[in-house]
N, C-alpha and C positions, 0 to 999 in steps of 0.2 A: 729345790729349796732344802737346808740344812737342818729347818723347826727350830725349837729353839735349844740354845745350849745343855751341856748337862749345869744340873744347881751344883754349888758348892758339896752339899750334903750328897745329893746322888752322885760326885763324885770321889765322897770319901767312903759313902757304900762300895761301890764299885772295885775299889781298890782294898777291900777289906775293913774296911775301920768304918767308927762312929764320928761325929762331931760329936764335938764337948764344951764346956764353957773355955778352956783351953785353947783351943784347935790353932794350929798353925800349920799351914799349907805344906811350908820346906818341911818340916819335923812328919809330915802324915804323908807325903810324894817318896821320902827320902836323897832329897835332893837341897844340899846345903849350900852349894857353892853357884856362882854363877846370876844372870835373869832370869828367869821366868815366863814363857807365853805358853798361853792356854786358846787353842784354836779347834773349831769344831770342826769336822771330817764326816763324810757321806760315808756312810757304813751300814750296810743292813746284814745278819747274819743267824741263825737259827739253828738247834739241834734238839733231837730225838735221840732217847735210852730208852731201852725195851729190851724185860728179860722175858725168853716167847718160852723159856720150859719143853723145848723140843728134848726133851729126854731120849738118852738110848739105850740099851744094854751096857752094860750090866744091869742099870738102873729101867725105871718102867715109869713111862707117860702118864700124869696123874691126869690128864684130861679126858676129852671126852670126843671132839671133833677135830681131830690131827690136820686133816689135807683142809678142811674148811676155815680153820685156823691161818693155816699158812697162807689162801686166797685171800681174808681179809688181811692180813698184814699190807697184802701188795698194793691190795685196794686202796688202804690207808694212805702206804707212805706216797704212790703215786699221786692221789690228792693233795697231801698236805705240802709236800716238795721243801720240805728241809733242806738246809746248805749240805748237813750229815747227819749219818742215818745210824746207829748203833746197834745192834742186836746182840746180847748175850743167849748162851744156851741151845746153841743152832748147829748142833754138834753134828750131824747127819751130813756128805758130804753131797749127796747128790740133794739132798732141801739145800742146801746154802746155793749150790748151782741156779738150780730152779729159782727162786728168790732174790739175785745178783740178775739173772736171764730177765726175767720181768719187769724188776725197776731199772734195767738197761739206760731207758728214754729217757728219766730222770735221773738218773745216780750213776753214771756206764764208770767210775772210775772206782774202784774197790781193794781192800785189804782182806783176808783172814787167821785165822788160828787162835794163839801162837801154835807150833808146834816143832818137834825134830821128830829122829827118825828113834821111834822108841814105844814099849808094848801101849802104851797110855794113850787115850781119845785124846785130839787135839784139844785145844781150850774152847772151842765153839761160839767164836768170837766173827761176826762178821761186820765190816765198817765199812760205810759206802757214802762216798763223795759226787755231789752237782760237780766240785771241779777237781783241776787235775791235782795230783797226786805227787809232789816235787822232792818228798822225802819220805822214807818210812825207814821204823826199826821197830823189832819186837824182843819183851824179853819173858823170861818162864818162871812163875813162882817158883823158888825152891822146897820152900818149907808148906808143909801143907799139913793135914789130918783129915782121917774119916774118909767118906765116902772121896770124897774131893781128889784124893790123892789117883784117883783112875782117870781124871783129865789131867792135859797142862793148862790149868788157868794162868792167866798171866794178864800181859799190858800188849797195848799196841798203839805205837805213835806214827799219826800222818801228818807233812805241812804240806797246806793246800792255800792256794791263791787264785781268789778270781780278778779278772781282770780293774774291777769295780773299784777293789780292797785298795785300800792306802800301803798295806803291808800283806805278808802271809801269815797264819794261823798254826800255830803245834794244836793238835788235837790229843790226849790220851784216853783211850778207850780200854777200860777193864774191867773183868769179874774176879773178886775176889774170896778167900775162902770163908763159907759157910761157920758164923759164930757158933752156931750151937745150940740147944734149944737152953742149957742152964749157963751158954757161954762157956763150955767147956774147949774150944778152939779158937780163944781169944787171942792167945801168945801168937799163934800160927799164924792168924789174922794181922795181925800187928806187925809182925815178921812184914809178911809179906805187904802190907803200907811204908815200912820203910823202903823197903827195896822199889817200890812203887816212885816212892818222894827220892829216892837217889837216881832213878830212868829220866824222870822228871825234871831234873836241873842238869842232865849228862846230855839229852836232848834237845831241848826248848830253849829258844833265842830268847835272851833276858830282855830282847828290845819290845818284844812283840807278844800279845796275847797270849795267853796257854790255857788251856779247856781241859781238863780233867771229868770222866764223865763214866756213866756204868753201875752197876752194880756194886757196889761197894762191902756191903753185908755189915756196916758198923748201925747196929739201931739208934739214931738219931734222939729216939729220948734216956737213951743210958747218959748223963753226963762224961763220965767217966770216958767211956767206950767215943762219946763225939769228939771230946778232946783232943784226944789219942788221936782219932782221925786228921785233926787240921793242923794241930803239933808234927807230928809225920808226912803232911804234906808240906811243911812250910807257910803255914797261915794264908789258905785260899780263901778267896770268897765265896759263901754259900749259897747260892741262887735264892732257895727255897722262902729262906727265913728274911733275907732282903726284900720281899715282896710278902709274905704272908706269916702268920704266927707258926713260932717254931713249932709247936705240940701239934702240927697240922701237919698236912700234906701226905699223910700214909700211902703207901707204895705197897704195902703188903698187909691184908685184910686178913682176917675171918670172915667175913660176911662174904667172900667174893666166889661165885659160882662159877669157877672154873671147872671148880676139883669133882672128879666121880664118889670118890670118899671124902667128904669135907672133915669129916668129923678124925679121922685120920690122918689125911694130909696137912689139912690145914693149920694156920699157924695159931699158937694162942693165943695172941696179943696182936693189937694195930700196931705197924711200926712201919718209919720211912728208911729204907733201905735202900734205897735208889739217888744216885744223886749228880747235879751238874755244879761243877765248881770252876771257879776262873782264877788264875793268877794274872792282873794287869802285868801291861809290859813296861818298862822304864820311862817310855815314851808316851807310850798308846794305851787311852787306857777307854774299853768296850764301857757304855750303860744296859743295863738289863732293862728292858722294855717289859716282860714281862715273862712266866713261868706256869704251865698249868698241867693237870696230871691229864694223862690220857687213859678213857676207860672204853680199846675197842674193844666191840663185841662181834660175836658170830652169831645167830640166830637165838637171838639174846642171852646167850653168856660168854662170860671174859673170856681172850683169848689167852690168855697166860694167868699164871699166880702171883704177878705183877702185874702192879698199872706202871706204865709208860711216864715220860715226863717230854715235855717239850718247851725248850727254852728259848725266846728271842732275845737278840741284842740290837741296839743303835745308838745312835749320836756316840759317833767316837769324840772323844777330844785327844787332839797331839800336844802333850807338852814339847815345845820347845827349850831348849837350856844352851843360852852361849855362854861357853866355856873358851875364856881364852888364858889359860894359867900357862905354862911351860910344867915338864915333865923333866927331873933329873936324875931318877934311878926308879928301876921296877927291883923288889926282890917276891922270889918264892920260895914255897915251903912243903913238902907233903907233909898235911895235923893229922889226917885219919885216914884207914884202910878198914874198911867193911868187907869181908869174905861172905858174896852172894853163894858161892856153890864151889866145894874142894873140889883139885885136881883127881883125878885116876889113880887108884891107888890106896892102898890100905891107909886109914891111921890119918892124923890132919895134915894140915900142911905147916912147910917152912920156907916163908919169900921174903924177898926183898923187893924195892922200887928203886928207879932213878928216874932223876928231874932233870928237865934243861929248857930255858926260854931261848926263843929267836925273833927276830925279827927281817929283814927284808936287809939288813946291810951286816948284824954279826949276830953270834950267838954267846950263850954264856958258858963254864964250865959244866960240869956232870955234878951232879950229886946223889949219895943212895944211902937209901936206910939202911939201918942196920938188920938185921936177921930176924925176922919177924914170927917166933914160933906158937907153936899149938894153934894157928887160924882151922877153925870148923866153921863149916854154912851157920854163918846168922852172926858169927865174932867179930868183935870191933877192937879194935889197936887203937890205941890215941900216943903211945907210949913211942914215938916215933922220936929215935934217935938218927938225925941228920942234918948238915950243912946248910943252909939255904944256897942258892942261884940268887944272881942277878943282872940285868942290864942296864947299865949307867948310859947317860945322854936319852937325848928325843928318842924316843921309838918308832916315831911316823904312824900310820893309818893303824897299825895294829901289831900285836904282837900273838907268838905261836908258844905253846905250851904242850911239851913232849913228855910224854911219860911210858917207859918202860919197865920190867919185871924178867924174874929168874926162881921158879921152883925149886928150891934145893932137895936134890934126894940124894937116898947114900946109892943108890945106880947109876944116876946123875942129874944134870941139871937138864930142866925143859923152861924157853922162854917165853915171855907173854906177850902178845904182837902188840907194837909200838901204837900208841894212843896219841892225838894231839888235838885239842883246841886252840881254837882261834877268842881274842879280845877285844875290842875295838878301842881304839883310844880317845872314846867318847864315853866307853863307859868303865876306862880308867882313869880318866877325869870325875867322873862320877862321883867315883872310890877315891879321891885322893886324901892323904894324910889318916887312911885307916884300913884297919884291915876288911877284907871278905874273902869270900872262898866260892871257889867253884869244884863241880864234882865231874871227874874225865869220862869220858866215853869208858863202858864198864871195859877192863883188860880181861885176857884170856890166852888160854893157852889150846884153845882147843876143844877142854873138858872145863877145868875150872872157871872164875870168873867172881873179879873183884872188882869192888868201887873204890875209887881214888880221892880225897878232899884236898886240893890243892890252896894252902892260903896265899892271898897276895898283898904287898903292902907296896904305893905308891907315892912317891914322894917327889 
């Protein structure tokens, strides 16, 4: 049995929005062209964030029952059998061993870090999957402050599909930097959300679900500071608040008896720091069934200085959309270059990009910005002098979108390995008669490492 549908309303929750006395379905889907069907889908699907505070050196354990911690963790997640399992702050290589070994029988398929080969603790991130594992990429804050700056905190993306699923799943899983007790590491924060929301649309099938999940560190009742969060992610949906009053849900207590030194460690203020968020996919769009905080304990007290969150989802519904227009030219565009992390070497940098679309029978000519100087980690260019590409006639099933790069130095030039995306020509039907933008697989040369905003306009 299917149950019953989603309601209209639970489906504008779901995809971020309110109804209004307004509401019109095309204008709130984003889907202007074409019919319309709305069909419900067997979908059951679940996940777990937990920051467990396994602290290492440099830094020092503010708990009390380390190894007794870690056995209820296992206990936990082995009962509770989550689709995915998250854990921030598991930064110890042979606990995350241990902990992966355990939930084996339930979760055997597993991600961690981020990390590279460099003096800094990994990000201590471990993500663990009921199924298999069909994609992953990680990538490494750059900007950071404070103590923070002795891990690589970062992101980590898996697509995972069970056989049940209509589609497969992007998962993003991360811990971000530490606000600050008066917010004084909020830029750094925010820095690294965007670099977060550019991983986020470089990786994630626009067709299908995306999960954004972890630590986040933005407190939830700053106005300001939550903004900031769903603005830089791209307007997700907030689990929390679609099911229970914003000013709830606290993740991170004073009152909570983890800590050996409360009055020390702890924090001053309630605040939700922990969060699951969802971008529907064009198609597919998940209902949240429900959301509730997790508060294990060890021989009665918390096992972390965070509670847990645990989120279910069902009744998918598929939109269907027939599209039968014709297609008589694609053009593109590089509108921005984001400088995630400069190349090797003193001083910023100086690059250029080149464009070119293909498809399955020709391609179009080259195009390249102009000389792109002073980029430092965290600079944005919009000021992007160059040509557009295009390909006129059908494009057929899909089209490919290439993009390459060239460090200029006065030693010489070092290149940035060829990037390409794929489109489908359902969901440049989609898009037709307006612009959007997608953001390329991040480019690199190695050391450095840029975002791409490629516009595209269909006609």
């Amino acid at each position: 049995m299917l149950g019953a549908p989603l309601s209209i309303r639970e489906l504008t929750q779901s995809a971020g929005y309110l109804t209004t006395p307004s509401f019109k379905l095309r204008q709130t889907l984003g889907i202007l062209k074409g019919s319309i069907r709305l069909s419900p889908r067997k979908f059951s699907f679940s996940l777990i964030t937990y920051n467990m505070a396994l602290i290492v050196a440099p830094g020092s354990y503010k708990g009390t029952q380390r190894r007794g911690v870690i056995k209820e963790l296992i206990r936990q997640i082995n009962l509770t059998r989550a689709d995915i399992v998250g854990l921030c702050e598991v930064f110890d290589n042979d606990e995350r061993e241990y902990i992966q070994r355990k939930c084996f029988e339930t979760h055997p398929y597993y991600r961690e870090g981020p990390d590279e080969d460099d003096f800094e603790s990994d990000g201590g991130l471990l993500l663990m999957s009921k199924h298999p594992i069909i994609s992953f990429h990680q990538s490494i804050y750059r900007q950071c402050a404070g103590d923070d700056c002795w891990a690589n905190k970062g992101v980590i993306h898996i697509r995972v599909r069970a056989e049940q699923w209509p589609m497969p799943i992007d998962v993003f899983f991360s811990h971000a930097q530490d606000f600050g007790r008066i917010g004084e590491y909020r830029e750094e924060l925010y820095a690294q959300l965007i670099q977060l929301g550019y991983f986020v649309q470089a990786h994630g099938a626009p067709h299908t679900p995306t999960f954004i999940f972890g630590d986040l560190n933005i407190p939830a009742s700053g106005k300001q500071a939550y903004n900031q969060l769903l603005q830089r992610l791209g307007k997700p949906m907030d689990a929390w608040p679609t099911k229970y009053p914003s000013n709830k849900g606290h993740t991170n207590i004073r009152e909570n008896n983890f800590y050996e030194n409360p009055k020390e460690d702890g924090p001053r203020i309630n605040n939700r720091l922990d969060y699951v968020l969802m971008k529907v996919g064009l198609t597919l769009i998940p209902g949240l069934k429900d959301i509730q905080i997790l508060k294990w304990a060890h021989r009665g007290r918390q096992i972390s200085d965070h509670f847990g969150l645990h989120a279910q989802f069902e009744k998918l519904v598929e939109i269907s959309v027939n599209l039968s227009e014709k297609i008589s030219r694609i053009e593109a565009v590089i509108r921005g270059v984001r400088c995630i992390e400069t190349t090797s070497g003193a001083g910023t940098d100086e690059v250029s990009f080149s464009l070119m679309l293909s498809n399955n029978h020709r391609r179009s000519q080259e195009s390249a910005t102009s000389f792109l100087e002073d980029m430092d980690t965290g600079s944005y260019n919009q000021n992007i002098n160059m040509k557009s590409v295009s390909l006129k006639g059908d494009p057929g099933k899909y089209i490919t979108i290439v993009v390459w790069g060239i460090e200029h130095d006065t030693i010489g030039s070092d290149e940035f390995y060829l990037r390409s995306l794929k489109i489908s020509r359902d969901d440049l039907l989609l898009n037709k008669e307006r612009h959007f933008t997608r953001v390329m697989p991040f480019l690199t040369n190695g050391t450095g490492l840029y975002a791409i905003e490629v516009q595209i306009t269909v006609t």
